[in-house]
C-alpha positions, 0 to 999 in steps of 0.5 A: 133241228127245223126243215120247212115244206112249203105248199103253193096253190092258186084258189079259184072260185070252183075250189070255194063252191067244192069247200062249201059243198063239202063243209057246209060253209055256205057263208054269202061272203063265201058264196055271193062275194064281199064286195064283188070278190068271194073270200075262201073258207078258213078249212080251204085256206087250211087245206095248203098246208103241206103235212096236214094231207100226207098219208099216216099224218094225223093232227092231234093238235091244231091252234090258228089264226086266221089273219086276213082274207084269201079270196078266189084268184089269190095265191098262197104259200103255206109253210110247216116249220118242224120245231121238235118232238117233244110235242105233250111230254109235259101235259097230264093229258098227253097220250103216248104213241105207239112205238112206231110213231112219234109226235112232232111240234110244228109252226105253220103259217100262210101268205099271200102274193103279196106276202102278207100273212093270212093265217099262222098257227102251231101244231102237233102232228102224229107221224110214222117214226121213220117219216118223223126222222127224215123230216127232223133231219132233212136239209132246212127249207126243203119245198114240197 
């Protein structure tokens, strides 16, 4: 029981001034380059995630690694792989969802063009149920 999305963008350099303006992460490796390239925000890196936008997905839960560097002019592919539902049943703190949602456990992770990884992490999502079964139970490696 898995289906991956998966997500392609290019990051420009106009894509890192908009994520600065917007986050606050004015950082010179971000704004004036590293070296003579400027490296990507993590929250931009993060942003091709598919799933993470979609209307009615709220995260509850997010842990990520951030790997390697994504600089203005990379493309990268992110990928969310849907592992299950049982998403918190075991922890004490866990908050049931209401009856029309459902919680989904979820493997994420980005690479460059070069298939180098740059970010990877796990997370859990809070989704209408009827988008929660059509994830679960579409055909694997379906591309979004």
């Amino acid at each position: 029981m898995s289906t991956t999305r998966t997500n392609t963008r290019t990051l420009r350099a106009e894509d890192i001034d908009v994520c600065a303006r917007l986050t606050g992460d004015l950082g010179a490796h971000h704004m004036g380059g590293h070296g003579d390239r400027r490296m990507a925000q993590g929250a931009l890196t993060l942003s091709v995630v598919p799933l993470l936008a979609e209307p009615g997905v709220h995260m509850r839960d997010l842990s990520l690694t951030f790997l390697a560097p994504v600089y203005a002019g990379d493309t990268v592919t992110a990928t969310v792989r849907a592992t299950g539902t049982d998403a918190g049943e075991d922890s004490a703190e866990a908050v049931e969802p209401p009856a029309d949602q459902a919680l989904i456990t979820c493997e994420i992770s980005v690479v460059n063009g070069a298939g180098t990884p740059v970010l990877t992490g796990t997370g859990i999502a809070e989704m209408p149920r009827t988008m929660a079964d059509g994830l679960l139970n579409a055909p694997a490696d379906e591309g979004s």
